[in-house]
C-alpha positions as CSV (number, residue, x, y, z in Angstrom):
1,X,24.3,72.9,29.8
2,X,24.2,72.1,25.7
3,X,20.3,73.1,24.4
4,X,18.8,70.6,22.9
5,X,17.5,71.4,19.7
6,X,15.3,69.5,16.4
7,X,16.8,71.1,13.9
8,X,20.3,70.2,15.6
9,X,22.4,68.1,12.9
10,X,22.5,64.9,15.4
11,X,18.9,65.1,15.9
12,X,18.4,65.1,12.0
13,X,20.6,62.0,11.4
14,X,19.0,59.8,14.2
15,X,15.6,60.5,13.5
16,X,16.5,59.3,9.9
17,X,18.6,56.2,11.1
18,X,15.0,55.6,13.3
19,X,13.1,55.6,10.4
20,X,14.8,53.5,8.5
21,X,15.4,51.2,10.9
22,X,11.9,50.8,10.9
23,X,10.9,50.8,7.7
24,X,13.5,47.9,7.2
25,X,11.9,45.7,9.8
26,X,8.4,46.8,8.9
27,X,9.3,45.5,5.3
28,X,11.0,42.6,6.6
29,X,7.9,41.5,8.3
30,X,5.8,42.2,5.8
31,X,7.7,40.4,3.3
32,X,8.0,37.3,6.0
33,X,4.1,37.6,5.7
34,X,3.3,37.2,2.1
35,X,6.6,35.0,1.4
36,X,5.3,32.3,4.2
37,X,1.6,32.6,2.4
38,X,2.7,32.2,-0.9
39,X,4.9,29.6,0.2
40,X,2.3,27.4,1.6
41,X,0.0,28.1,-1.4
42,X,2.8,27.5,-4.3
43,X,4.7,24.7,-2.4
44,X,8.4,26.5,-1.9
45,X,10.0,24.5,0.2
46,X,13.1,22.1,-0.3
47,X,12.9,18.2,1.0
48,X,15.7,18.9,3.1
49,X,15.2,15.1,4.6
50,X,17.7,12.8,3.6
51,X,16.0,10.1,1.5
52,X,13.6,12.6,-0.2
53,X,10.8,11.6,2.4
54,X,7.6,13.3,1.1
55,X,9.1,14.3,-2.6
56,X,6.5,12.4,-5.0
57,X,8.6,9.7,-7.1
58,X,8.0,9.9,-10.7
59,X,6.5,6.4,-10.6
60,X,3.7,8.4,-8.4
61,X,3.2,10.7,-11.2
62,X,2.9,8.5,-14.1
63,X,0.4,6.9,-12.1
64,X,-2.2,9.4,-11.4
65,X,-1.5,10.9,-15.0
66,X,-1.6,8.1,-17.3
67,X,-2.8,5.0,-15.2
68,X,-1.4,1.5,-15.4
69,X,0.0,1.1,-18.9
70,X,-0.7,-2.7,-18.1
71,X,-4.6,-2.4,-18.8
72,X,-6.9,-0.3,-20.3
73,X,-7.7,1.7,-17.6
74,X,-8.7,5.6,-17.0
75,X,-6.4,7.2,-15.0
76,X,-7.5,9.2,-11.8
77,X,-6.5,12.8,-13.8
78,X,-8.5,11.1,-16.8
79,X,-11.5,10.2,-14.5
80,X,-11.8,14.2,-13.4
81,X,-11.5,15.5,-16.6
82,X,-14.4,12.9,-18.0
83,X,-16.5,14.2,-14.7
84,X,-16.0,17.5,-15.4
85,X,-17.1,17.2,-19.0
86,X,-20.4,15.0,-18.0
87,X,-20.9,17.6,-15.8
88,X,-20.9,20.5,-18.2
89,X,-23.4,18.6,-20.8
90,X,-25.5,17.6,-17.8
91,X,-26.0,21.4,-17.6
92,X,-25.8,22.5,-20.5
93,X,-28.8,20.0,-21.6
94,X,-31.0,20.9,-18.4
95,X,-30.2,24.7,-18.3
96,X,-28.6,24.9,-15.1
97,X,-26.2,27.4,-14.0
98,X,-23.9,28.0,-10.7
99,X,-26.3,28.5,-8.1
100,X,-29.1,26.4,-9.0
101,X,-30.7,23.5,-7.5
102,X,-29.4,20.6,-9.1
103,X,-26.4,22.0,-10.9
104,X,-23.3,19.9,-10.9
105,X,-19.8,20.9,-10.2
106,X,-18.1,21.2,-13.7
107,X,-14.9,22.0,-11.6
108,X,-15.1,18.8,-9.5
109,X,-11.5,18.2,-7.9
110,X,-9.7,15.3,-6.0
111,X,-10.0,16.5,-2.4
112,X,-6.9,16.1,0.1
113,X,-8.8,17.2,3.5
114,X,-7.0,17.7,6.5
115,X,-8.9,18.4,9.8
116,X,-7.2,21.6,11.4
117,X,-5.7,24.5,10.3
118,X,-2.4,24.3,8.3
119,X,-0.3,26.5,11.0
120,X,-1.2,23.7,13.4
121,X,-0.7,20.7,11.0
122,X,2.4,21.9,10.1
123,X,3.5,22.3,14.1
124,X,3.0,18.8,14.2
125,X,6.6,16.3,13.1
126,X,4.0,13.9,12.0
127,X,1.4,15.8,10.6
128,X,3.9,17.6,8.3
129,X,5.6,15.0,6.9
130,X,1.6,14.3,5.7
131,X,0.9,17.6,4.7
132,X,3.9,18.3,3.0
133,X,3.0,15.2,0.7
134,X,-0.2,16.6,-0.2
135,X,1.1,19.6,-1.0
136,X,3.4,18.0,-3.2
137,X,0.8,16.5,-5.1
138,X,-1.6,19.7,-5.2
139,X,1.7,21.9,-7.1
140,X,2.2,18.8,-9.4
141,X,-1.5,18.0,-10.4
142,X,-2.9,22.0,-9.7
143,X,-6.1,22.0,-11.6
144,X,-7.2,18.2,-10.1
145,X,-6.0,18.2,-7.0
146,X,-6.7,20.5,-3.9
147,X,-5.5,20.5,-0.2
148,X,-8.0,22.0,1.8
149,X,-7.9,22.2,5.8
150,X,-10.8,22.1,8.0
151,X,-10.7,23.1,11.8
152,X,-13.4,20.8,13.3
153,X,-12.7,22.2,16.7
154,X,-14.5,25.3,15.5
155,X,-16.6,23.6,12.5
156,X,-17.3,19.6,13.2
157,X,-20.1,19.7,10.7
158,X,-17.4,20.2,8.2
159,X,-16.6,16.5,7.9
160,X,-19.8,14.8,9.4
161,X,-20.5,13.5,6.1
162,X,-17.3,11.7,6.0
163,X,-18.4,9.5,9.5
164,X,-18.4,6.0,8.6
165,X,-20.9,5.2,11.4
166,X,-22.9,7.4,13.6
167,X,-21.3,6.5,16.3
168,X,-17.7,7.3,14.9
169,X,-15.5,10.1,15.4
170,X,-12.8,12.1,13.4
171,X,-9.8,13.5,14.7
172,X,-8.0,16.6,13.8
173,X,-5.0,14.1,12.9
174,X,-7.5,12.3,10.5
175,X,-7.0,12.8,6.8
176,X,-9.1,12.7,3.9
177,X,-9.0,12.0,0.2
178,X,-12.7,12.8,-1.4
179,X,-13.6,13.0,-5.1
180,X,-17.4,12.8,-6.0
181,X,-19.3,11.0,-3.7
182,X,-16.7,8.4,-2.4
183,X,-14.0,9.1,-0.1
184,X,-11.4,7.4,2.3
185,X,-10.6,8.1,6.0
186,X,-7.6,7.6,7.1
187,X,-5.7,8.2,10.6
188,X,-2.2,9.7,10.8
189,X,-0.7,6.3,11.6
190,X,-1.6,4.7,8.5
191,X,0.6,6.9,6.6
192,X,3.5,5.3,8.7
193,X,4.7,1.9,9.1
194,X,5.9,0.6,12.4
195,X,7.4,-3.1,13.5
196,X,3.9,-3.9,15.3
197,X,0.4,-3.0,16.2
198,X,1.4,-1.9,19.5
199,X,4.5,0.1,18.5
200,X,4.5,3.6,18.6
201,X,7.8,4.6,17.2
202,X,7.7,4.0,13.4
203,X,10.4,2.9,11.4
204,X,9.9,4.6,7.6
205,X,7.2,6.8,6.0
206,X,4.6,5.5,3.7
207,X,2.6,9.0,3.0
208,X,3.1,8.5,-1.0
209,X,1.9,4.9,-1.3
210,X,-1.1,5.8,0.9
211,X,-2.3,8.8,-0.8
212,X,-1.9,7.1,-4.3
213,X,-4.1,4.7,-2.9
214,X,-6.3,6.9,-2.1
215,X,-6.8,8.4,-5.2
216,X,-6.8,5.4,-6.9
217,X,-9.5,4.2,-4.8
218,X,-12.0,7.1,-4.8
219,X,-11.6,8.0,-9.0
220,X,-12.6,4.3,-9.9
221,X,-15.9,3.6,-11.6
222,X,-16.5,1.7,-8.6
223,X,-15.2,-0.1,-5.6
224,X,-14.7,-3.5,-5.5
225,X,-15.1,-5.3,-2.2
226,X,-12.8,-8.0,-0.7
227,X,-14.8,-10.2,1.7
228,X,-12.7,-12.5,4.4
229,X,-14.1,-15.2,5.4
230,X,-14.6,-15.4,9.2
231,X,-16.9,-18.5,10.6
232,X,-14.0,-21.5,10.0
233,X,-11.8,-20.6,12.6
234,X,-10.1,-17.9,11.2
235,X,-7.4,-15.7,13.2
236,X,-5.4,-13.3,11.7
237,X,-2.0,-12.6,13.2
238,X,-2.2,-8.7,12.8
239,X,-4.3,-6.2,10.3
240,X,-1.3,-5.8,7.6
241,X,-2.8,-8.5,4.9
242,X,-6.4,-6.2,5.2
243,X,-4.1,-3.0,4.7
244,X,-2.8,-4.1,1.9
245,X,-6.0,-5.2,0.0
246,X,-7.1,-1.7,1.3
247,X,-4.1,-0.2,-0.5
248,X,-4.8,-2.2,-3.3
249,X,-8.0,-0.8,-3.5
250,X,-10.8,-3.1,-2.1
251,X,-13.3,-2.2,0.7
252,X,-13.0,-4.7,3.3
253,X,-15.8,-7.0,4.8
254,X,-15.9,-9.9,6.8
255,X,-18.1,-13.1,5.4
256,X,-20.0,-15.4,7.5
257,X,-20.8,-17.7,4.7
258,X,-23.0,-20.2,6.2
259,X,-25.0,-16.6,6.8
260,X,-24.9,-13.9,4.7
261,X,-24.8,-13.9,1.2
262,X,-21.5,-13.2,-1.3
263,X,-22.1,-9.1,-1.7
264,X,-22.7,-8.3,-5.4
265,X,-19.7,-5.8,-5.5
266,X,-17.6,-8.4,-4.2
267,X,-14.8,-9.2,-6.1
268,X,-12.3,-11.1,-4.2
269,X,-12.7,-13.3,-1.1
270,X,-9.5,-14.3,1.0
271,X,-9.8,-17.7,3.0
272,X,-7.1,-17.5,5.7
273,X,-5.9,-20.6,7.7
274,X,-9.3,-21.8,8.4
275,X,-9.9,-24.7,11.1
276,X,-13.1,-25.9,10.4
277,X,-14.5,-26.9,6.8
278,X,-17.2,-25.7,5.0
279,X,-20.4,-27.0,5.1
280,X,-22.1,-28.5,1.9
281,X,-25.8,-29.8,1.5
282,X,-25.2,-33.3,-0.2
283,X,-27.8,-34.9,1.9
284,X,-25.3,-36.3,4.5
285,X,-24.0,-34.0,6.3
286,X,-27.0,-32.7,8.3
287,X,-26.6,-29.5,6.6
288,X,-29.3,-27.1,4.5
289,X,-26.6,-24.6,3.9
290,X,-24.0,-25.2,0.7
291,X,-21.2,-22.9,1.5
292,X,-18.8,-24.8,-1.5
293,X,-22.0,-23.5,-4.2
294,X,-21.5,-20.7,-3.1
295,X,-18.2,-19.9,-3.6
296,X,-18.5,-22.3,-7.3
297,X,-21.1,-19.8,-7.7
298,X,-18.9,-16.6,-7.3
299,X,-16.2,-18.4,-8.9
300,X,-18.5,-19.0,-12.0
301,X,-18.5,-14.9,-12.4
302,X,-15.0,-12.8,-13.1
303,X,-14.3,-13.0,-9.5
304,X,-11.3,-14.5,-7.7
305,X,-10.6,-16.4,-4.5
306,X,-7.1,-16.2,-2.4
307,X,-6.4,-19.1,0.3
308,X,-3.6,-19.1,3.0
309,X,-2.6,-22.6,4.7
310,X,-0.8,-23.2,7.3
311,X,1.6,-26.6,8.4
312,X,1.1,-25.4,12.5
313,X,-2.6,-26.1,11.8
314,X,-3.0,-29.8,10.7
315,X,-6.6,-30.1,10.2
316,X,-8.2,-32.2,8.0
317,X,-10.9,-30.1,5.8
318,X,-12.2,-32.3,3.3
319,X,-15.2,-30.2,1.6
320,X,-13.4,-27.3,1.3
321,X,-10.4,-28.9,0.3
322,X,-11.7,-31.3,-1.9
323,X,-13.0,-28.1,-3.7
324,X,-9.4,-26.7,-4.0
325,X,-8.2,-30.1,-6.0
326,X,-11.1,-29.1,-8.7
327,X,-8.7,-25.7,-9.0
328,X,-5.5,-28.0,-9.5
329,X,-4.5,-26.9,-6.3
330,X,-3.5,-29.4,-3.2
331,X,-1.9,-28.8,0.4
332,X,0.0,-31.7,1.0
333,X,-0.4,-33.6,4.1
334,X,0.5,-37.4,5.3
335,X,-2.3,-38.6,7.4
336,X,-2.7,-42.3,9.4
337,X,-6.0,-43.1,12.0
338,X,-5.1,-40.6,14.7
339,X,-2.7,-37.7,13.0
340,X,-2.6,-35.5,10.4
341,X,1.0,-34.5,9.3
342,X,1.2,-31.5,7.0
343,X,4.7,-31.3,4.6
344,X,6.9,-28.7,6.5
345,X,9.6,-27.4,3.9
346,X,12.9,-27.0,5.0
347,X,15.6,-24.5,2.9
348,X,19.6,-24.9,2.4
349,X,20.7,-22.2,4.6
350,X,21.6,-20.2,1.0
351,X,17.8,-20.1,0.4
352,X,16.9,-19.0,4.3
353,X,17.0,-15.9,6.7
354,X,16.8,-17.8,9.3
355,X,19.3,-20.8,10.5
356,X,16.9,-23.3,10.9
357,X,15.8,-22.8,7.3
358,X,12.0,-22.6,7.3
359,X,12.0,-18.8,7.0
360,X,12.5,-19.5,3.0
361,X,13.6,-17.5,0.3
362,X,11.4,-18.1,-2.6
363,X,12.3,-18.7,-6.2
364,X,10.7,-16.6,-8.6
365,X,8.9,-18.6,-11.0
366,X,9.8,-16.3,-14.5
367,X,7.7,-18.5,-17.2
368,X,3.9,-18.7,-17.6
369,X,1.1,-17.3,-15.8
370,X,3.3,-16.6,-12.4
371,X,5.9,-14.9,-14.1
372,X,3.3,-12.7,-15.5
373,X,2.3,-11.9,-12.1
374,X,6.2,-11.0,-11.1
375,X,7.6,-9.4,-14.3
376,X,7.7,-6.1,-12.9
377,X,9.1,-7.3,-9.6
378,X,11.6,-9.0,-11.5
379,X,12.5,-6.0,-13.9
380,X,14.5,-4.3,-11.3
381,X,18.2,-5.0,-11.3
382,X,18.4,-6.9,-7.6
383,X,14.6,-8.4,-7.5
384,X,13.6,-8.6,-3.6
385,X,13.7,-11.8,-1.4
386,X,9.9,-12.3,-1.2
387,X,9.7,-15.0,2.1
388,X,7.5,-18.1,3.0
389,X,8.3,-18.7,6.3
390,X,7.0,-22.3,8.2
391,X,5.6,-23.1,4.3
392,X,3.8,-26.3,3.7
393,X,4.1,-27.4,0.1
394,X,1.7,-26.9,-2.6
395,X,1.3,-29.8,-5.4
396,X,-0.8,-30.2,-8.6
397,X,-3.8,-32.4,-8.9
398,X,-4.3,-31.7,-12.6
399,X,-2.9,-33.8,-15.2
400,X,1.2,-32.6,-16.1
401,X,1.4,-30.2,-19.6
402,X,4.1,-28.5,-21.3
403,X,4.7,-25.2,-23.2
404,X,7.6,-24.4,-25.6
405,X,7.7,-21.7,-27.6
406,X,8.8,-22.9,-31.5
407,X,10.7,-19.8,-31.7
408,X,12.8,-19.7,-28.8
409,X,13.9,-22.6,-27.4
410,X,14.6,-21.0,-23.9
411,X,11.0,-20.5,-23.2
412,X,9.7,-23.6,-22.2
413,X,8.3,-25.3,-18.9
414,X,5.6,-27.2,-17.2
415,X,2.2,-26.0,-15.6
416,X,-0.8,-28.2,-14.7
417,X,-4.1,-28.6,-17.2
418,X,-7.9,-29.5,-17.1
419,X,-10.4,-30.0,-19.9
420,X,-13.4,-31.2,-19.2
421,X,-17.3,-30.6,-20.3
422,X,-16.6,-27.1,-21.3
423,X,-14.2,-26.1,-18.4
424,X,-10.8,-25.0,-19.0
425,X,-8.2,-24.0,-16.3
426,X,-4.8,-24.3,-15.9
427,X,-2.7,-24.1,-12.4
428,X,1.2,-21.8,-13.1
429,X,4.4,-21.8,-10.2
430,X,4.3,-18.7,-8.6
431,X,7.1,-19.1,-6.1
432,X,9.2,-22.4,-5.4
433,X,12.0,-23.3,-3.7
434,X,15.7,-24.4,-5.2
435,X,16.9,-28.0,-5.8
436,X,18.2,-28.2,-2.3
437,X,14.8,-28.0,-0.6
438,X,12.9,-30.8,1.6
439,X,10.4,-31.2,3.6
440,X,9.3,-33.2,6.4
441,X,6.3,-34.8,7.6
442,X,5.9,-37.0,11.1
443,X,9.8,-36.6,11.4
444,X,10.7,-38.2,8.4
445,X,11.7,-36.7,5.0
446,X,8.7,-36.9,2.6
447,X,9.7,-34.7,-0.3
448,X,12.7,-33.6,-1.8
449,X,13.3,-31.0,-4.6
450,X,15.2,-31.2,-7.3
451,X,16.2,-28.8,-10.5
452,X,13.2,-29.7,-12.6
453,X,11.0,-30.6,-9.9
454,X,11.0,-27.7,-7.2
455,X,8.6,-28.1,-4.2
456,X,5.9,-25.4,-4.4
457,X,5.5,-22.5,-2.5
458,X,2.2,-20.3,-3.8
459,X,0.5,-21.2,-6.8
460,X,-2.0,-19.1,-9.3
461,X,-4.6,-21.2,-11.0
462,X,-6.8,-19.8,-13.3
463,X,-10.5,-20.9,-15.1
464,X,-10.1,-19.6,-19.0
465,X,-13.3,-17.7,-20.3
466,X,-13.9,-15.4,-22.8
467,X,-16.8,-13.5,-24.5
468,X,-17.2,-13.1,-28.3
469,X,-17.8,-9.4,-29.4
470,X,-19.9,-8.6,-32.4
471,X,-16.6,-7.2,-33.6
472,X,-14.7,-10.2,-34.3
473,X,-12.6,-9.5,-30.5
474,X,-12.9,-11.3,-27.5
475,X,-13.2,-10.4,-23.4
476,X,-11.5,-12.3,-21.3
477,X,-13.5,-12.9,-18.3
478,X,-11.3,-15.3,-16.2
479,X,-11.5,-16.7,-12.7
480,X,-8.6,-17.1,-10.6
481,X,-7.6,-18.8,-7.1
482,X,-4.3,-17.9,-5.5
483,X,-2.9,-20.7,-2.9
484,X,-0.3,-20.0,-0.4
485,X,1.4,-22.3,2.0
486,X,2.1,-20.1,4.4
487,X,0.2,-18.1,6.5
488,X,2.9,-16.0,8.3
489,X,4.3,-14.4,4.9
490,X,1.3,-12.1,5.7
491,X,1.9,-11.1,8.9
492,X,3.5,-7.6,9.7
493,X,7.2,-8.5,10.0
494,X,7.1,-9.7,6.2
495,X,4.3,-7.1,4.8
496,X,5.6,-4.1,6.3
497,X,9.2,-4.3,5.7
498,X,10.8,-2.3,3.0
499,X,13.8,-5.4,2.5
500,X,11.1,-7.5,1.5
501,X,9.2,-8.5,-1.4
502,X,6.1,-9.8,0.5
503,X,3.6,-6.7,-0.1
504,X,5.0,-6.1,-3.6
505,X,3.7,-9.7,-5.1
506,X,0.3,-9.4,-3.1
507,X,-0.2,-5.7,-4.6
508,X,0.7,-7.4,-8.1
509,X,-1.4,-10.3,-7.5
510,X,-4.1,-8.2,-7.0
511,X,-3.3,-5.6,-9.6
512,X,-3.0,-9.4,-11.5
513,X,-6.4,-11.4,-10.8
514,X,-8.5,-7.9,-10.4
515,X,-7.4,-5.7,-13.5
516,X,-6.9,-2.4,-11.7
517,X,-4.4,-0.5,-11.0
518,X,-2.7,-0.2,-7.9
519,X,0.6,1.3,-6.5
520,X,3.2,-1.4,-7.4
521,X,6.6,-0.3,-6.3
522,X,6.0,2.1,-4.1
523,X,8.2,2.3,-1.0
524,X,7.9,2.7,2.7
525,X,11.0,4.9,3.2
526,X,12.9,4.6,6.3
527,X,13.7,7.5,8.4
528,X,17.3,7.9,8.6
529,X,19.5,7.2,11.8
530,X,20.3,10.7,13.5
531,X,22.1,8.6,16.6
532,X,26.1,9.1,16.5
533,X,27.8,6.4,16.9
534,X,31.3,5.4,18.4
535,X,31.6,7.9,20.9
536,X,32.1,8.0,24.6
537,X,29.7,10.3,27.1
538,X,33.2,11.9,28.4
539,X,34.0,12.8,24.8
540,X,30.4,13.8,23.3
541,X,30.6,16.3,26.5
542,X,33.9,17.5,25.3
543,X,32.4,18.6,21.5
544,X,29.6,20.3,23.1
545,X,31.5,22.3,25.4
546,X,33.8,23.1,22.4
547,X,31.3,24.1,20.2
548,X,29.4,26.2,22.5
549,X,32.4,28.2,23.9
550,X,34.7,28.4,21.1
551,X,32.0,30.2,18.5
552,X,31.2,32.8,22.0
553,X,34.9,33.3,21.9
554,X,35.3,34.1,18.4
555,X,32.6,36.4,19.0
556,X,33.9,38.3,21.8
557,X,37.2,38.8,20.6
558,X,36.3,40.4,17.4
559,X,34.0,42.6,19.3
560,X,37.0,43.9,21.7
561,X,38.8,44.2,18.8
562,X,36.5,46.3,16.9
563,X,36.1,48.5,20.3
564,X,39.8,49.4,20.9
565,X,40.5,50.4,17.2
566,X,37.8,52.8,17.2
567,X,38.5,54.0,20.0
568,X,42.2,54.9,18.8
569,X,41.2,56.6,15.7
């Protein structure tokens, strides 16, 4: 029998192949280590996704570094840096350093909060897509941003501040964007966009448009408040119009008028289909409450009101309005002793998505005060189809004006005007239909469009104010009220499709009547389709048997192969 012995040449050789061996993988795993923490810290990854699904757009960017270049507003980098900086001489004047009681963060960053760990967000398809967006904006925006994770399986006090009632409960899917003192909870759904309340399965991703939000929302000097009126009769078909004001920045709350009083912050108040009218004290109706005052009241301030009508809800709501017609604005109806008809427009199939032509197409109105509204809809090369579908037409109860410019001909049209006692306010197209429009009332034709007279479709009028300065400038401190004639252009199959316009004009409406910024132009983007199409079961079977067995093949060949030659050196 050979002796085996250490010092033995094959002995030697192997113990140093073992070594190596081991050092290599012990490297390789170390290196695997600090590669995947610096990874996660530094961002270095690739948006392998097809349409660049959680890559931050340079819209995005421009956004949260320089603001809305439409009005002199502070951006939300802007807002930290001014923070910081009254923090520091808050200090600096009181003699406080890091540590003490009452000392202020002069580091104070925009806080992206998840509520687990970042192994297990990142686990999770949907969570990622999140987190990866956040991430994004932490590499671009490094010293005013910061993505922190929480586990509030192990630590729930870590976000009991962020409860909205003490009753409510945060998930680990929840997400939150903090700076200062305000902050916004969201759930993981909200980041998607799906066909319906009840659908699971979304459709595109909407991570960037809701974090910009965010941001937007929690850096401003303060947050306005959109109240929706409630005690009229009001139904909503789903929750999309309320996420969009949310988007556009607004806290929601709901408005009993005849109760509660119009909240200070308020800034906006949405009237939506209503079925009953307001109530006014005039010393005949039996009422003590004015709820018309009250909105003239709110109205009288820089403030703005947005109504929605309906032609599937003829209802005669004289008060409220009769208070509409004082705005220029008036929902045209036929009425006789027993019926009220409202005016249902009807499209050429050309202006139409739909073959009966009430889902219409609307006309961008590109002069005045609407097309102010629209010009950065309308800058893109192929504008979207914004739609009105089951519209009632819109007409003007003030007195005809028109504008042309004396140097360029081309700019020219008509809007409606009032003067009286002090008051100034104007009433601007918005959205109409073409030439070939109609609409019906009772069965019979009522109205019918033509190429200088469209029929209306949503309307923007506006009450002109302005302040003198000591300076020789002005402030413009308008009012404005919004009229649509359709109530279904807000529901969920309009607002939360990326192929229409719908959520776009509200967002500039908004960004319009309320001078703040919001995330005009920001897409949902749809996930792409994985599915192959055009093939049989028989022959999908076929290319996965071929491309499991062939690559084996390959394999084992060039093993034997291998084998036989060294075994005939």
């Amino acid at each position: 029998m050979k002796k085996f012995s250490v010092s033995s040449r094959k002995f030697r050789y192997g113990g140093v192949t073992a070594i190596l061996t081991a050092l290599i993988i012990a490297v390789v795993i170390i290196v695997n280590v600090i590669f995947s923490m610096l990874s996660q810290r530094f961002t270095w990854y690739v948006d392998m996704t097809p349409d660049l699904l959680y890559t931050l757009s340079d819209e995005s960017k421009a956004l949260l570094r320089d603001g809305d270049s439409k009005f002199d507003t502070v951006s939300p980098i802007e807002m930290v840096d001014n923070i910081r900086e009254q923090n520091k001489e808050s200090n600096e004047a009181e003699g406080l350093s890091e540590g003490d009681e009452g000392y202020l963060d002069e580091d104070v960053m925009i806080n992206i909060i998840f509520c687990d760990d970042a192994d297990t967000v990142q686990e999770n398809a949907s969570q990622r897509y999140v987190y990866n967006t956040a991430l994004e904006l932490q590499t671009e925006f490094p010293d005013h941003i910061n993505v922190i994770n929480y586990n509030i399986i192990r630590n729930p006090s870590a976000v009991s501040k962020y409860k909205t009632t003490s009753n409510s409960t945060i998930a680990t899917t929840s997400v939150i964007v903090e700076f200062g003192t305000e902050f916004r909870l969201y759930n993981i759904k909200s980041f998607f966009t799906f066909d319906d309340a009840e659908s699971e399965e979304p459709w595109a991703y909407n991570g960037e448009k809701k974090f910009i939000s965010g941001i937007l929302a929690v850096t401003r000097a303060e947050s306005p408040i959109a109240c929706i009126t409630t005690n009229h009769g009001e139904v909503f078909p789903d929750y999309s119009l309320v996420e969009t004001l949310v988007d556009a920045g607004y806290l929601i709350e709901e408005l009993n008028l005849e109760t509660d009083d119009i909240p200070d912050d308020c800034r906006l108040i949405v009237v939506f289909n209503p079925t009953e009218d307001f109530l006014i004290n005039d010393g005949t109706s039996g009422s003590d409450i004015d709820e018309i005052e009250k909105l003239d009241a709110f109205l009288d301030q820089t403030n703005s009101l947005m109504v929605f009508m309906s032609p599937d809800t003829p209802v005669d709501l004289p008060y409220f309005e009769g208070y509409l017609e004082e705005w220029g604005i008036k929902f045209n109806k036929e009425t006789d002793a027993n019926s009220i008809y409202p005016h249902m427009i009807k499209e050429a199939p050309s202006h139409a998505i739909s073959n009966d032509g009430y889902s219409i197409v609307g006309e961008y109105a590109d002069y005045g005060l609407g097309g102010s509204v629209t010009e950065e809809m309308r800058s893109s090369g192929y504008p979207k189809r914004v739609i009105f579908p089951r519209a009632m037409s819109i007409s003007y109860t003030f007195d005809p004006a028109h504008y042309a410019d004396e140097e360029d001909s081309t700019n020219q049209f008509d809007y409606g005007s009032y003067y009286s006692n002090g008051v100034s306010r104007a009433i601007y197209d918005v959205f109409v239909t073409s030439e070939n429009a109609v609409a019906h009332a009772g069965g019979k034709e009522i109205e019918a469009a033509t190429e200088s007279n469209p029929l209306k479709l949503m309307t923007l009028s506006v009450e002109n104010r302005s302040t003198q300065e000591s300076n020789y400038t002005s402030i413009d401190e308008n009012s404005y009220v919004l009229a649509c004639g359709s109530t279904s252009f807000a529901s969920s199959t309009y607002l939360d499709s990326a192929s229409y316009g719908n959520t776009d004009l509200l967002l500039s409406a908004c960004r319009a009547i309320g001078k703040e910024p919001v995330p005009v132009g920001l897409e949902p983007k749809p996930f792409a389709d994985y599915d192959i199409d055009g093939i049989t079961t028989a022959e999908s079977t076929q290319y996965t048997i071929v491309l499991t067995v062939i690559p084996a093949l390959i394999a084992i060949v060039a093993g034997a192969i291998v084998l036989i030659r060294r075994k005939n050196r």
